[in-house]
N, C-alpha and C positions, 0 to 999 in steps of 0.2 A: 425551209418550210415543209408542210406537208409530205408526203408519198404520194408521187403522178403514178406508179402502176402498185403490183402485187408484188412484181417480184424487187422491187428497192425496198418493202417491208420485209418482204423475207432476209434479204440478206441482210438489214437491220437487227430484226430481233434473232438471228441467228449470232450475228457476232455479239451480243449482249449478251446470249447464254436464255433467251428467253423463248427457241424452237433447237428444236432435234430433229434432226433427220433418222428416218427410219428408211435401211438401205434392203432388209430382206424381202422377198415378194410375196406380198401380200393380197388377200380378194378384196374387192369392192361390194361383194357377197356377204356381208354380215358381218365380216371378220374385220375389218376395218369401222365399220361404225362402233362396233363394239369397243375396241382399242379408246377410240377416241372419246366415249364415253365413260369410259374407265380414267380415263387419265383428267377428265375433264374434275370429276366426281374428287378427286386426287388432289386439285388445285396445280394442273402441271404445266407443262409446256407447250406451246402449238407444237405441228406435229407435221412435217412434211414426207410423204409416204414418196418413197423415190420410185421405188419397184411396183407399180400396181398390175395384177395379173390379166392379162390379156391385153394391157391396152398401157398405149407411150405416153401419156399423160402423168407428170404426178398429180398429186391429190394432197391438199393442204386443210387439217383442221384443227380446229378449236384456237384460232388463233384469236378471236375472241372472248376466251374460255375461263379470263379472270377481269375483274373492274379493274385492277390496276395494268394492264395489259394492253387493255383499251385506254386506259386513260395516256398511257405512253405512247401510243401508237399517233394520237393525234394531239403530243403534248405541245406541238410549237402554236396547233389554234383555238385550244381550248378559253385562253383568255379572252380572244377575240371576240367567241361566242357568247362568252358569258355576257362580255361587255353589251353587246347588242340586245340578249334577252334585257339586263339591267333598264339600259336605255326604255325597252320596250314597256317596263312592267312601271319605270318613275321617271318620265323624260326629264325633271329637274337634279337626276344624282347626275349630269355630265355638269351641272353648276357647283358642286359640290367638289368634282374629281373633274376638271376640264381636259385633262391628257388620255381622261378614257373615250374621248373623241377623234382621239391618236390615232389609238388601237381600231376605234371603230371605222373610222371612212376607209384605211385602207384596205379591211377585210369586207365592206360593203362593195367595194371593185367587183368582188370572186364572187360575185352572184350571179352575174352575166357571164351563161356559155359562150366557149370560143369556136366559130365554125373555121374551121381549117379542111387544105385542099387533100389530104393523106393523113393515113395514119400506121401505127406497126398492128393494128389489128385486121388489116384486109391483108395483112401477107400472105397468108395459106388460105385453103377449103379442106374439109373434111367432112364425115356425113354422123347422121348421130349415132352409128353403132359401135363406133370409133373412139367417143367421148366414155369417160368414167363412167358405168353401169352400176350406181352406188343406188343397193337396196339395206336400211335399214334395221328391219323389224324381219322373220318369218311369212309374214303371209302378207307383206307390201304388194301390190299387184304389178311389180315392173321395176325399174329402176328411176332416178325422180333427180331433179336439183334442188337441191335444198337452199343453197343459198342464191334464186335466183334473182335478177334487176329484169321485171318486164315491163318495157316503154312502150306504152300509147299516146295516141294524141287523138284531141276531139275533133269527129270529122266535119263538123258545124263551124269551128274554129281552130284551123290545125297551126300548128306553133309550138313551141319551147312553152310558151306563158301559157298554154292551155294543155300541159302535156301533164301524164302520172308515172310516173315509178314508182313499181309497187313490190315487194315478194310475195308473191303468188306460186303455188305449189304445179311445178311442172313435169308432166310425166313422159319418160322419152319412148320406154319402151313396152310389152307386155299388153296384156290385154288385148283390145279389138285395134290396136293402130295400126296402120300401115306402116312398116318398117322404112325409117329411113327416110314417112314422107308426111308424118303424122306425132303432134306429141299431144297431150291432153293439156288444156290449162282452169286449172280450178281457184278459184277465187271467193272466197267469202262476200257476203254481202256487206254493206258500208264501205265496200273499194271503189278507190276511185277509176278502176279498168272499168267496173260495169257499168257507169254513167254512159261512157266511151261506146264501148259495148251496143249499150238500149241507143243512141242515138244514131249508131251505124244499123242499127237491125232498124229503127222505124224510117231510113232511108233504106232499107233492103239494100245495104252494099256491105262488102266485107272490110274488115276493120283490120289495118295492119297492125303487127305488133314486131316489136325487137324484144330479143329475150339477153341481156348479158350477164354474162358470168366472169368474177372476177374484176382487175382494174384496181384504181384506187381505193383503197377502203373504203375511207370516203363514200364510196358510191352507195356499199353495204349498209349502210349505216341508215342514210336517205332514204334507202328503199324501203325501209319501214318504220320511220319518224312520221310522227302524228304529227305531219304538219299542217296549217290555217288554210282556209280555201283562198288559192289565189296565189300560192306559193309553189312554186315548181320544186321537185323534188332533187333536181338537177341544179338547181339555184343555191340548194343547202347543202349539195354534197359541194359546192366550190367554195362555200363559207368555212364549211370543217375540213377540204381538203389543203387549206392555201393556195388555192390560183384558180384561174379560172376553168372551169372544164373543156378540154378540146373535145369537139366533137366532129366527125365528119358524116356529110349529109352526099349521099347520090341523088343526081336527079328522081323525083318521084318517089323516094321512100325518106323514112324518119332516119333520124340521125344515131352513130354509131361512136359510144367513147373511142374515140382516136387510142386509148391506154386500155381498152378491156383486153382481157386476154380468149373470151370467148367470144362471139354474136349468133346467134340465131333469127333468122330473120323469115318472114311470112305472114300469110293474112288470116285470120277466124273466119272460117264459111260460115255465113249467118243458118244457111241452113242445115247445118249437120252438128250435132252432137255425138257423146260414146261416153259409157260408164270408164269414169277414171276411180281410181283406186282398185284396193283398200288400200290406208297408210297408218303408219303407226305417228299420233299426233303428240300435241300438247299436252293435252289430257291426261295422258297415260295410258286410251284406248286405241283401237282402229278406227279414222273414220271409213265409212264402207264405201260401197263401190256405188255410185250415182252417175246420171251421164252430166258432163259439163261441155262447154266449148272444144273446140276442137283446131288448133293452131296447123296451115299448113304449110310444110316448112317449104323454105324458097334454096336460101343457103345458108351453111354453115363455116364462118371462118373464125381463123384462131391467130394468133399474133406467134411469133419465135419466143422459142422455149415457155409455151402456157402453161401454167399453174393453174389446177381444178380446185377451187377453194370449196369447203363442203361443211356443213355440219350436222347431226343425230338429233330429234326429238324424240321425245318420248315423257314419261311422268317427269316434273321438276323435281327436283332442280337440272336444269339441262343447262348448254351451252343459251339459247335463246333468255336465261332467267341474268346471265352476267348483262347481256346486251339489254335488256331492259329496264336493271340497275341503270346503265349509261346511256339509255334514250332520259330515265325520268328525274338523271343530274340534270341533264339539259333542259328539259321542258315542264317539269315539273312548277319552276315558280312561275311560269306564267299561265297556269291554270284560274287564279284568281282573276287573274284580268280578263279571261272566255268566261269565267258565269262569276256572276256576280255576286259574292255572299261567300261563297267557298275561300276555304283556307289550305287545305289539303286534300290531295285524292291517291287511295292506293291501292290497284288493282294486285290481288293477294294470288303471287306465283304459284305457289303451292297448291290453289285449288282449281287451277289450271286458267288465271290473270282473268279470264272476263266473269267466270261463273261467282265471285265475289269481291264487292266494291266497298272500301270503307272511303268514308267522306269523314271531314268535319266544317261546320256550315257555322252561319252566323243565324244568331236565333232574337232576333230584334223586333219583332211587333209586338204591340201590348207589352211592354217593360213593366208591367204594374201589377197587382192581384197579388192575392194568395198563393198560388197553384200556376204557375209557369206549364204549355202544353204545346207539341210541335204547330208549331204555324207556317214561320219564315224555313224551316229546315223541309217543308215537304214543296214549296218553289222552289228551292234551291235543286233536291232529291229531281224535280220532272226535267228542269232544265239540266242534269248532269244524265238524266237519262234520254235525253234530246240532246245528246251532243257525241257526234261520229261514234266509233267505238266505243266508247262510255256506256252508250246506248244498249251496249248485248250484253251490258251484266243479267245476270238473273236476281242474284241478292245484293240491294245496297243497303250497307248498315250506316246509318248515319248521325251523329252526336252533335250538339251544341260546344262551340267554341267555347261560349263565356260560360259553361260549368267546369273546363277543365283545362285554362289556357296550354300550361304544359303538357298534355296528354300527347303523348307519338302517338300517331298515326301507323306507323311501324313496326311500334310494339304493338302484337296481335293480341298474344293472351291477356296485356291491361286494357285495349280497347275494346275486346266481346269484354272483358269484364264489366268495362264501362257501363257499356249500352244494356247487359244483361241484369247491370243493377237498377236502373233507371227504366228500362221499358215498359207501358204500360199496355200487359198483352189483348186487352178486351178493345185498347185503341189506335195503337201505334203500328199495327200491320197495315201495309197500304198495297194490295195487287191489281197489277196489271193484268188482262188473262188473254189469251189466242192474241198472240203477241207476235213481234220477232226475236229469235235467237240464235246465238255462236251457228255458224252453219257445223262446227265438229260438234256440236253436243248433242247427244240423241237423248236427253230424259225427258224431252218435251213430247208433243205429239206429230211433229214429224218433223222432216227438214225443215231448218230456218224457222222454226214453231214452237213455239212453247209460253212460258210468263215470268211475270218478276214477282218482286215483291221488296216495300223499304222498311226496314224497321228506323224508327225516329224514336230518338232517347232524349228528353231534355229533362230537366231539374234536378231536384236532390235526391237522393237513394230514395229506393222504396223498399229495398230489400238486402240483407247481408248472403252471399252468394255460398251455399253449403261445398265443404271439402272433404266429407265421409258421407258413402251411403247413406241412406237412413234405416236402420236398425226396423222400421218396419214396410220396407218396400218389398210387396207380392207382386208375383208376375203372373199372369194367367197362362194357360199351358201354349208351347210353343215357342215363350221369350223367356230368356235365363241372364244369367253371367253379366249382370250389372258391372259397368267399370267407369271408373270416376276418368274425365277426358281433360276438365279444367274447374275451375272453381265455378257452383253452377249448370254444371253439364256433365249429364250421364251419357252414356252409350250400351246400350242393348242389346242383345244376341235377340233375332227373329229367324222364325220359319223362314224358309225358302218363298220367295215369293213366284205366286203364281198368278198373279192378278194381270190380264191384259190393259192396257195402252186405257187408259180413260174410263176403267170401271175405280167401282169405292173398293176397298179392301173392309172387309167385315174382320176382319184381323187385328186391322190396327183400332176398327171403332172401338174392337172388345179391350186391347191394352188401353186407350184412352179412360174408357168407364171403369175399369178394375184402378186406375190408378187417382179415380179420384177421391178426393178425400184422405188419402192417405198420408198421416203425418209424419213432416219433417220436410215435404216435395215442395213446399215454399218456396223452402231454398235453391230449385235448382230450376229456373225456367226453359229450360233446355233438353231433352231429350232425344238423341239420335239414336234411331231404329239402324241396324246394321246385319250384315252377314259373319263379323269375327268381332264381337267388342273388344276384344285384348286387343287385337290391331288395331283398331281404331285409335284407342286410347291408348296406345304404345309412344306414339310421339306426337306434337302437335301439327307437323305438317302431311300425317297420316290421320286426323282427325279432319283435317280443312280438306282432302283431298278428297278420302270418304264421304261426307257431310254435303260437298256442293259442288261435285261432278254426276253424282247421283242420284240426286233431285231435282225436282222442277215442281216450283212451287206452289203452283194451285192445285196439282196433283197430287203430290206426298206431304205437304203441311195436315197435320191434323193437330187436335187440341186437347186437353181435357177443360172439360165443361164448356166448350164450344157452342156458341151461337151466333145468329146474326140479327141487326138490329138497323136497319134500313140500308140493309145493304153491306154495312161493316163486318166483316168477319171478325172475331175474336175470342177468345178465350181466357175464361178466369185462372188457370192453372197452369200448370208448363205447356210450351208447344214441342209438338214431336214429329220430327221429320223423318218421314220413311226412306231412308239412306242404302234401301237392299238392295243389291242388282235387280234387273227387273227383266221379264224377257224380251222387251224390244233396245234395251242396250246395247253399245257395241263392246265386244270382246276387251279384255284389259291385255295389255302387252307384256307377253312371257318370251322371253330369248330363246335360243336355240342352243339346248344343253349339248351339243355334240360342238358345237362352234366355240361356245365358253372353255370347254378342255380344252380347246386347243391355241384359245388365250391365254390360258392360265400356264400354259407350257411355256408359250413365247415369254412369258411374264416368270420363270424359273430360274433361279441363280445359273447366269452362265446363260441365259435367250438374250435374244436382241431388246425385247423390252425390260426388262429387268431394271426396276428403279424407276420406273418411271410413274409408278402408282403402289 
């Protein structure tokens, strides 16, 4: 069955030939995240760091860092699961296949935690300055767990069945914390820690938390599957772990994997917060420094010979883009069955997973008429923006099913194309505005602030989508270096923007009105405003990255020939997103050139890394 801890995967995928150890001493200072994203980028091997400098710990990553890796990892319960999603999405295929009722009651056992009297995780204490001090990026404000398991429970209803494990970004050191007796814990909104949270803060009590690190995979895995209300996250790492989770419980506090190899354990003073960060994110940027919660640690144990499992964010593709291929094997087809109408959803890695959402919907009212027009696809569009993390897209692009049964959703470049041919732009914009959004994304107007917007594409072309400039597009002074990005879509070189947080740019009104009328722009309803169009337009996950990490749609959309008409915004001619940096941005993440030499050595015919990327 499964893997009960960390280290029976290690020594798994090491006799496979699927981890290396790396025995020379290495920092947890830059030089190590770095490695691991190199190797990651690579297609290579986890990576078990034996020597980490200052501290007895190893340090174990990218063991995540390919879909077939993962899929091996949990190849003996993969069926199981599948089986159960199956059941879930047509309870009539166990009438069809009766033996996959086999497979299912047994792995429905390993839902229910095991509380047990001991575990090998209370064997030692140690304090957090002792633990991995893995900083990431340059100007990370401290050292962070990346991959961590934080357990809460509702203090309204405390229990397993009303508990969250979630990865929430946890900072140990740095900054205003008290050494040793303080770590920061930040959490985006739509978690389910901050239900938790707001209901210990309107009892004005403090909210305990366990932070683990390490354990079963299994456990990793859970702690950030988008699972149904009602579902403990603990229930699904024993479905995908094979057995049941042991857990051990002390009098008076939440329960502790009996197999983690870390615990951190403590309560959120309701009344103290501290600016955590900055960190180098998802994005590609830093999110900045804000005050969050503030965990205060009680103790810290570690089970014999721990393993610090870690992993690097930064712009996609990263380690988190394999694991989200292998969250949306698993939960992907039962997306259909939570909203109704939907066929497909697929949050686009590359432009950093929430900032754009392609659907494809069922477009069923009025079957009849001339002229087919979004109806049923803008229900579909509010209920997929009502629903948990779904909800912090900022662009959902969204297509009718029965115009294009076999359309992937996957394939990116046929799917804007799709919608690029079909969209009607004077109608088919739909914004939401002073909204909520990604807590990492700053292009809105503040934390947790900003808007959406859906494009809805139904019926038959309306347009053939251009693939050479047009021989007579003028720029008015300030924007140059037109460069074709896809069929349909140009990208722009623009001035520097200097435009504050919520004023209009009189810049871009002026490229809007210099470009209308001008033929041949039919063809391309798309226009991104940018700071380098050769980049932009360099590859397509340098376009998507560009294009919708640095905008925020009620603010940078403009049009040509733009108007509104009870309300409607739209436009007869391309729409043009002002894609520039802006100055309330956060910084984009640049390595540390004296640190990369000195990768690039270890990485020299004859270094310890050599071969591995």
């Amino acid at each position: 069955m499964g893997y009960k801890n960390l280290a029976s995967c290690v020594a798994d995928l090491e006799r496979t030939g699927a981890l290396v150890r790396i025995n020379g001493e290495l920092s947890a200072d830059l030089e190590i995240g770095s490695i691991q994203r190199r190797v990651y980028l690579a297609g290579g091997p986890a990576l078990l760091f034996t020597r980490v400098k200052g501290c007895s710990f190893p340090m174990l990553g990218n063991l995540f860092g390919t879909l077939e890796r993962t899929r091996y990892i949990f190849r003996d319960t993969l069926k199981a699961v599948e089986t159960l999603v199956q059941l879930k999405i047509d309870p009539r295929s166990a009438l069809k296949d009766p033996a996959s009722l086999l497979r299912a009651f047994p792995a429905a056992l390993h839902l229910l935690p095991k509380q047990v009297g001991d575990g090998p995780i209370l064997a030692h204490r140690t304090t957090l300055d002792k633990l991995p001090q893995l900083k990431s990026w340059p100007d990370d404000g401290g050292a962070f767990i990346t991959l961590p398991q934080v357990y809460s429970e509702s203090t309204v209803q405390p229990g397993v069945r009303h508990s969250n494990l979630g990865m929430y970004r946890v900072q140990i050191s740095g900054g205003q914390y008290a050494q040793n007796a303080e770590v920061g814990l930040h959490y985006q909104i739509h978690r389910g820690i901050g239900f938790h949270h707001a209901e210990a803060l309107e009892q004005g009590a403090p909210l305990r938390v366990n932070i683990f690190v390490g354990g079963a995979p299994a456990m990793t895995v859970a702690a950030v599957m988008p699972l149904p209300e009602g579902m403990p996250e603990l229930s699904f790492a024993g479905l995908l772990s094979g057995h049941r989770m042991e857990m051990v419980q002390r009098p008076g506090e939440l329960p502790i994997p009996a197999q983690a190899d870390f615990c951190i354990t403590g309560t959120i003073d309701p009344g103290k917060t501290l600016p955590e960060g900055p960190f180098g994110d998802h994005f590609g940027y830093y999110s900045l420094a804000h005050r969050f919660p503030v965990l205060k640690v009680e103790e810290v144990f570690h089970r014999e010979g721990a393993i610090w499992p870690f992993t690097t964010v930064g712009r996609p593709p990263q380690e988190d883009t394999s694991f989200g291929a292998f969250i949306h094997e698993l939960t992907g087809p039962l997306i259909p069955t939570v909203i109704p109408g939907v066929k497909a959803v697929h949050a686009v890695d590359a432009a950093g997973v929430h900032p754009l959402l392609l659907a494809m919907g069922s477009e069923r009212y009025v079957p009849y008429g001339e002229r087919r027009t979004p109806q049923e696809l803008l229900t579909i569009a509010n209920a997929v923006l009502g629903q948990g993390q779904l909800s912090l897209a900022k662009y959902l692009m969204i297509a009718s099913h029965e115009d294009a049964p076999r359309l992937d959703i996957h394939d990116i470049p046929a799917f804007l194309g799709h919608v690029l041919e079909r969209i009607d732009l004077r109608r088919d914009l739909h914004f939401q505005t002073a909204t909520t959004m990604d807590t990492l994304d700053y292009s809105g107007s503040g934390l947790n602030s900003g808007s959406k917007v859906v494009f809805a594409a139904v019926g038959e072309k309306r347009r053939d989508l251009g693939v050479e400039i047009p021989p007579a597009l003028r720029l008015p002074d300030g924007f140059s270096a037109p460069a074709l990005c896809l069929p349909g879509v140009i990208a722009v070189k623009g001035p520097p923007c200097r435009v504050r947080k919520g004023e209009e740019d009189a810049q871009m009104e002026s490229l809007c009105d210099t470009l209308n009328g001008v033929e041949g722009l039919a063809r391309f309803p798309l226009i991104v405003v940018c700071d380098d169009s050769r980049f932009t337009a360099q590859t397509l996950n340098n376009f998507l990255w560009v294009t919708f990490t640095r905008s925020d749609p009620a603010a940078d959309i403009y049009g040509v020939g733009a108007s509104v008409r009870c309300k409607q915004w739209g436009c007869h001619g391309p729409l043009v997103i002002d894609a520039r940096v802006k100055p309330h941005h956060a910084p984009p993440l640049i390595e540390d050139p004296a640190v990369e030499r000195r990768v690039d050595a270890l990485a020299a015919p004859g270094g310890p890394l050599h071969g591995l990327y």
